[in-house]
Every structure is written in C-alpha cells, then in structure tokens.
C-alpha beads as a LAMMPS data file, in Angstrom:
LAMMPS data file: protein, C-alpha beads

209 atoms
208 bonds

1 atom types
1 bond types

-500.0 500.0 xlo xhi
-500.0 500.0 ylo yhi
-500.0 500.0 zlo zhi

Masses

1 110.0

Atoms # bond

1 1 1 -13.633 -1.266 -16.876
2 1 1 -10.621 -3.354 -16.524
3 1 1 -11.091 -6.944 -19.267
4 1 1 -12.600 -9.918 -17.642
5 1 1 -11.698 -13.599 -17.573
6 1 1 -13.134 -14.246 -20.694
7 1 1 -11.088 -11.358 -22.878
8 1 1 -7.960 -11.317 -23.624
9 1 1 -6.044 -8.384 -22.230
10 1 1 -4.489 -5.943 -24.737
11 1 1 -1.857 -3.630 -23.416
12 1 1 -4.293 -0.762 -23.547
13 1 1 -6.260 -3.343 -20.953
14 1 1 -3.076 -3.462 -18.860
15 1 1 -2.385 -0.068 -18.766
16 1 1 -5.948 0.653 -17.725
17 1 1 -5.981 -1.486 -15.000
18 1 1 -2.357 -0.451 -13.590
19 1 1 -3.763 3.380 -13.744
20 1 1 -6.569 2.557 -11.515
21 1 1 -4.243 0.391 -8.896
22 1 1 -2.071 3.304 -8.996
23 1 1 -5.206 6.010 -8.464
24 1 1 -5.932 3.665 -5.495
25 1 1 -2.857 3.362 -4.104
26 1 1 -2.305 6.814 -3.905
27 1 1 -6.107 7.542 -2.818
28 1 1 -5.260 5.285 0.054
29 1 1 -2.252 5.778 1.150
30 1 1 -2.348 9.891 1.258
31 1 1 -3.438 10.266 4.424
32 1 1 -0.507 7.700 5.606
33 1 1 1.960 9.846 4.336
34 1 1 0.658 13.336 5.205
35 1 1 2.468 13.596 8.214
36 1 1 5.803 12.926 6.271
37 1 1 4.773 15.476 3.672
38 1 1 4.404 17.968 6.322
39 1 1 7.134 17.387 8.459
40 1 1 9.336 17.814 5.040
41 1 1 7.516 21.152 4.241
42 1 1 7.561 22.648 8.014
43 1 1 11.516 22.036 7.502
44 1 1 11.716 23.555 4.621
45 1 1 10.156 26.843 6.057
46 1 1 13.837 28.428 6.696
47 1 1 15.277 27.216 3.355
48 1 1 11.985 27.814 0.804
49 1 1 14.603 27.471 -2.257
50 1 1 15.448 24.423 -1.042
51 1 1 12.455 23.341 -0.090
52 1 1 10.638 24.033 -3.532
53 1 1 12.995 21.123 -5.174
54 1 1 13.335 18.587 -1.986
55 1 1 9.181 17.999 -1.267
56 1 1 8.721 17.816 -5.385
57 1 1 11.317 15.632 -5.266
58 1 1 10.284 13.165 -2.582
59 1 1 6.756 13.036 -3.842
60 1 1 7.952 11.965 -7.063
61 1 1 10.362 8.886 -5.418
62 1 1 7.098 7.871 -3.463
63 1 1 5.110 7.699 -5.916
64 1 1 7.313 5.751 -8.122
65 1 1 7.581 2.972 -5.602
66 1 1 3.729 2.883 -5.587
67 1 1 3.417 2.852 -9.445
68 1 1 5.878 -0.300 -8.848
69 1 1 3.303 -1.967 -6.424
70 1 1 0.729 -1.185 -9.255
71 1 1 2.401 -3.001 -11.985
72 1 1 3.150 -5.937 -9.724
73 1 1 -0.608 -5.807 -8.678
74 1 1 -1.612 -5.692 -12.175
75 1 1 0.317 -8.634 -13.108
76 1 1 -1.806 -10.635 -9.754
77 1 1 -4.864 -9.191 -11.298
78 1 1 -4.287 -10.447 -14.916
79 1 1 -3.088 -13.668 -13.620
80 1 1 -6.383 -13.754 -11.783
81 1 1 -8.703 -13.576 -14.472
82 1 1 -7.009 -15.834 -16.333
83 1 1 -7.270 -18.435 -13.818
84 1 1 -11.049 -16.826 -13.516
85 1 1 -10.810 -16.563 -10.025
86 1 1 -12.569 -12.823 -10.489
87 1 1 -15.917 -11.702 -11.802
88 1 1 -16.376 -9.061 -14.432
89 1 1 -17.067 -6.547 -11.582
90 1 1 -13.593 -7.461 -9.791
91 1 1 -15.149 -9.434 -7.021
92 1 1 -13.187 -12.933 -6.109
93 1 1 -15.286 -15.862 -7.367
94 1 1 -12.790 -18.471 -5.163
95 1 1 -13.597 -18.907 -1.705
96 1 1 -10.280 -20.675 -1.436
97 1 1 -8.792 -18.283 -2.817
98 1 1 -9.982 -15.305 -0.654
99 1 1 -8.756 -17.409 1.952
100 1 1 -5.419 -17.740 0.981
101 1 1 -5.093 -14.122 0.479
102 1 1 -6.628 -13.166 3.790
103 1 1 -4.192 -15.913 5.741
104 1 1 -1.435 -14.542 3.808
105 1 1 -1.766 -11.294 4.410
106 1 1 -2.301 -11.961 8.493
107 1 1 0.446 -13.994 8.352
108 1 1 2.560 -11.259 6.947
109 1 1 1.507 -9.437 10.019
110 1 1 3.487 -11.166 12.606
111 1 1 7.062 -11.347 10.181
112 1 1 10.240 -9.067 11.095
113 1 1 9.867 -8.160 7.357
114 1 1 6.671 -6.195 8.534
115 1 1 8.071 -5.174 12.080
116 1 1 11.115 -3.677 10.763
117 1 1 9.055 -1.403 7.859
118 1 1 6.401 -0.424 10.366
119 1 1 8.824 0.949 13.039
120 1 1 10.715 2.782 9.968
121 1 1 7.024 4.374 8.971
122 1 1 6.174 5.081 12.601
123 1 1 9.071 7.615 13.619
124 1 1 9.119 10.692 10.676
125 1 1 10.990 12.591 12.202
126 1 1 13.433 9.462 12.819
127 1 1 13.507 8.760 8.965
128 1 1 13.931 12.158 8.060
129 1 1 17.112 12.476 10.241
130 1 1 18.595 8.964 9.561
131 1 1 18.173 8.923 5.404
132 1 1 17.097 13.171 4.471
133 1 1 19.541 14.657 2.295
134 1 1 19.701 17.867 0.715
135 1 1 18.738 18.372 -3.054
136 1 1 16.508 17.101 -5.514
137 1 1 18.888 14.271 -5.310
138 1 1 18.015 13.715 -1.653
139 1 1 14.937 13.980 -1.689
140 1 1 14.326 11.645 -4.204
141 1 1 16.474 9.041 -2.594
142 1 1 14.327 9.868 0.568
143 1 1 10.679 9.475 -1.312
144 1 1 11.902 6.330 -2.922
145 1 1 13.201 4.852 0.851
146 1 1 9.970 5.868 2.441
147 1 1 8.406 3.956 -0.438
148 1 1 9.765 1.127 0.198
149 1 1 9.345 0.658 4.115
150 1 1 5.764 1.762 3.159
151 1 1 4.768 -0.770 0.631
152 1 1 6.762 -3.536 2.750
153 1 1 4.753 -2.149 5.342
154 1 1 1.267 -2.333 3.555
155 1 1 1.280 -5.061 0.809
156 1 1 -0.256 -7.455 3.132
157 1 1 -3.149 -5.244 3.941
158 1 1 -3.149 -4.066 0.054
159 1 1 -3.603 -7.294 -1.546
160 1 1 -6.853 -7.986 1.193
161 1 1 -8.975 -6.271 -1.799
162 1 1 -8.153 -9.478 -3.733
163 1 1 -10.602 -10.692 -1.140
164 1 1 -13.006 -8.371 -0.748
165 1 1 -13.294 -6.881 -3.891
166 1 1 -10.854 -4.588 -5.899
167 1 1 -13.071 -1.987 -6.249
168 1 1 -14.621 -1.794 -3.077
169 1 1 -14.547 1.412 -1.645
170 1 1 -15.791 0.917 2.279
171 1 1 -12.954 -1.823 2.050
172 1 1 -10.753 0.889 1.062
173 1 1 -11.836 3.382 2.922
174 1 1 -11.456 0.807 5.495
175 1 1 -7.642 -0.860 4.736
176 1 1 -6.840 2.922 5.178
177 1 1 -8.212 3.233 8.276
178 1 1 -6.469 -0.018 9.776
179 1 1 -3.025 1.370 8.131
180 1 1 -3.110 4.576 10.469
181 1 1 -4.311 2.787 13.693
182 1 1 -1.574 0.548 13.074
183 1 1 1.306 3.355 12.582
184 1 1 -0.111 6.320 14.628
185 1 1 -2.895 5.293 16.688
186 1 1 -1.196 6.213 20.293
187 1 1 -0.462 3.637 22.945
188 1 1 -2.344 0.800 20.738
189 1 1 -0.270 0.328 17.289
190 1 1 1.276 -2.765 18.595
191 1 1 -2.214 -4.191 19.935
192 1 1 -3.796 -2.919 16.374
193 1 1 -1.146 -4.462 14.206
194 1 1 -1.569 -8.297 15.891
195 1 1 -5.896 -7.429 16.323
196 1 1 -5.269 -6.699 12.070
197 1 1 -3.048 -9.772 12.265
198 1 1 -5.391 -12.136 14.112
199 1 1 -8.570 -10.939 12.472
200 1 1 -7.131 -11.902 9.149
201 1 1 -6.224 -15.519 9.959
202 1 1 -9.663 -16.048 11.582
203 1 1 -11.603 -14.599 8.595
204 1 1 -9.149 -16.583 5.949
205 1 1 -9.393 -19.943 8.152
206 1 1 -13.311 -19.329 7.917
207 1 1 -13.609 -18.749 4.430
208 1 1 -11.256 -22.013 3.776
209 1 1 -13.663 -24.626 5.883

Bonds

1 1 1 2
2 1 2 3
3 1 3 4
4 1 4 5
5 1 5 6
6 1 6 7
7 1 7 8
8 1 8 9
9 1 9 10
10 1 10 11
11 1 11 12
12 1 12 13
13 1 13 14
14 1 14 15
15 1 15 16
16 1 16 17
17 1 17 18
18 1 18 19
19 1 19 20
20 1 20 21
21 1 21 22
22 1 22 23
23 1 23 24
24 1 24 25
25 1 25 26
26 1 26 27
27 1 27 28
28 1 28 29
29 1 29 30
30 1 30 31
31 1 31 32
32 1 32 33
33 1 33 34
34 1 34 35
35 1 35 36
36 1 36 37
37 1 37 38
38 1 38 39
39 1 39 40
40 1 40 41
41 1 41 42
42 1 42 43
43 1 43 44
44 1 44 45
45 1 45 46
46 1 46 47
47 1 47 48
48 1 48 49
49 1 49 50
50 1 50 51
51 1 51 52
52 1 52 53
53 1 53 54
54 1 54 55
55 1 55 56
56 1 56 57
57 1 57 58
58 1 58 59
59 1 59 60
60 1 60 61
61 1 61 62
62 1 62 63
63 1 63 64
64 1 64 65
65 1 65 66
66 1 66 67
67 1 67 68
68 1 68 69
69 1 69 70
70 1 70 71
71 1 71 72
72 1 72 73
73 1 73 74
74 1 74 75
75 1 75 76
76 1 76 77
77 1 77 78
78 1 78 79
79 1 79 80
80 1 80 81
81 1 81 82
82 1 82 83
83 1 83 84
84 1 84 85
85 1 85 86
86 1 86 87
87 1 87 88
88 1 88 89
89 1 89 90
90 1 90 91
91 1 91 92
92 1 92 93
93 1 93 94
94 1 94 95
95 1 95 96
96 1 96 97
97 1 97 98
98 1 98 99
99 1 99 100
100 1 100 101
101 1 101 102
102 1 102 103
103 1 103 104
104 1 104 105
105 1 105 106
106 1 106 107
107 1 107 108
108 1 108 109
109 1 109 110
110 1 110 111
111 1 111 112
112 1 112 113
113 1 113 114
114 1 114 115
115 1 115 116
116 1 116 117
117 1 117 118
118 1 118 119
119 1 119 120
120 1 120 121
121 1 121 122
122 1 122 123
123 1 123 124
124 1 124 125
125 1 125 126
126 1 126 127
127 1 127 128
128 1 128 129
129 1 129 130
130 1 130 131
131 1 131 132
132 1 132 133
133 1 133 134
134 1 134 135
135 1 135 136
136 1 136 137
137 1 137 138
138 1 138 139
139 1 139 140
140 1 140 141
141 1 141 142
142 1 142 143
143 1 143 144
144 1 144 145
145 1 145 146
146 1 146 147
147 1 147 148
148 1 148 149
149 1 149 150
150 1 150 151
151 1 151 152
152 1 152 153
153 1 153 154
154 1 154 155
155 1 155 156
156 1 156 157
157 1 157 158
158 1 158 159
159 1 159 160
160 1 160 161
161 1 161 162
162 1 162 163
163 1 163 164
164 1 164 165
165 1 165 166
166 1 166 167
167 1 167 168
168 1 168 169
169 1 169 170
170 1 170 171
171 1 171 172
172 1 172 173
173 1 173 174
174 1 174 175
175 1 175 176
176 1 176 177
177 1 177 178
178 1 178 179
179 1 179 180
180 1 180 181
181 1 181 182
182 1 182 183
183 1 183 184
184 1 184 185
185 1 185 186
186 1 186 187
187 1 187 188
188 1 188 189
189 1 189 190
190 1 190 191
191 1 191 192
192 1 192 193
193 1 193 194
194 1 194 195
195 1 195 196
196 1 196 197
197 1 197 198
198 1 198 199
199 1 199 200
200 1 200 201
201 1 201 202
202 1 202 203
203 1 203 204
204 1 204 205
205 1 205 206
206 1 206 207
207 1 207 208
208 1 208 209
C-alpha cells in the first residue's frame, strides 16, 4: 500500500505508488485506445514486416506519455498526504478539497484545450493519416502524439479519483465508461462531454456548501 500522511515517503514509496497510477492508467484507458490499436494493425495486414515494428512501436510512445501522467499524479498524491488531505486507504478526507477537484475537472470540460484533444481522439483514422509515418521511428512519434491529445483529453476526468477515491474501482470502471461515451458514443459525444461537464460542477459546488 502506497505511505500515508503520517510516513514519510521513501523512493521505494514513490515508485510504488507511480506503478500503480501507471497499472491504472493503462487498465483504464485500454479500451479508449483499442480502436487505434486496431486500425494500426488492420493497416499493417499488407505490410506484416512493417507492421511488426510500427504497432510495437506506437504502444511503447503511448505508454510513455501515460507513465508521464503517472509521475505527475504521483507528485499530486504525495503532495496530498502531506497536506493530509487523504486517508491511509486513499480516500479524500477534504470536502473542500473534493470540490475543487470535481469543479476543476468540469471546468476543464468546456476549454478549447479539451475541445481541440477530443476531436484529435475522435477521428483514428483522421490521426493516422494526418501524423502516421512509416518505421519504428513513426510509429513512435505517432504513440507519443496520440498520447498527448489523450491525456489532454482525459486529465480532467483522471484526477476525479482524487475525489472519489484513488482506488476505487466502480469509479474507474466508471471514468472509463464516461471517456468512451464522450469520444465514440454516436450522435451524443457532444451532449455527453457538457452532461460530464455539468455534472461535475454541480457535484463540486455541492460538496463546497
């Protein structure tokens, strides 16, 4: 179990704790890139000796820009339990605090920041034509740009298990769900991403009275 407030963290501590946001960043966000992993592999059909180095390749760039996300969620986490605004079991002792995570994150919702990233995540095949290039090279470059849109595309809803608990898995299960709706979900994404939006600021304005 990741230290509490009361311990002081070690860096076997840290890197404990930036394994398991890492293990749950990639536990949640697999389905959200499976249709990017396939698309990539249904390509690479007519070129397989190509294709055994470019979908390698572009795992690899994702999955460094999550392990990023992990370390910078770390750091929130440890900063956290200094302050002791979480309980042993990871669960947010601040009411204020929840609440400023939850309005932040809704917030978030309605920026061009998040806009621009979510129509980049929504359009695969789009992506794949406007940044895919061939090689391990390439498809590294294209993991770590479809890493990027997606973590400026799901921070907000990310750092919600601040809130709700960081080792929650319904809230997981579902943050995962909402993530989908919002990028696939057909003829509703828009009406999903401001519902996500709205929700948020009306739970985090609750929570703050």
């Amino acid at each position: 179990m990741p230290p509490t407030g009361t311990w002081r963290w070690s860096l076997s501590d840290f890197g404990l704790t930036a394994s398991m946001w890492l293990i749950m960043m990639l536990a949640m966000m697999l389905p959200v890139v499976t249709p990017m992993v396939l698309l990539i592999a249904r390509i690479g059909r007519g070129r397989p000796q190509e294709a055994r180095i470019h979908l390698p390749a572009f795992i690899l760039g994702y999955i460094l820009l999550w392990m990023a996300f992990g370390i910078v969620a770390t750091l929130l986490q440890w900063q956290f339990h200094g302050l002791n605004w979480l309980t042993p079991m990871m669960d947010s002792r601040s009411p204020k605090v929840s609440a400023a995570v939850l309005l932040v994150s809704g917030l978030y919702q309605f920026t061009p920041w998040k806009m621009a990233c979510l129509s980049h995540c929504r359009t695969p095949m789009g992506f794949l034509l406007s940044h895919g290039r061939p090689g391990w090279r390439g498809g590294l470059r294209l993991g770590l740009h479809h890493g990027l849109f997606c973590v400026g595309c799901c921070w907000g809803e990310m750092v919600v298990m601040f809130a709700v608990g960081v080792m929650n898995v319904l809230w997981m299960g579902l943050i995962t769900l909402a993530i989908l709706a919002e990028r696939y979900l057909p003829g509703a994404q828009e009406s999903v991403r401001k519902l996500i939006g709205y929700g948020l600021i009306a739970w985090g304005c609750v929570l703050g009275l």
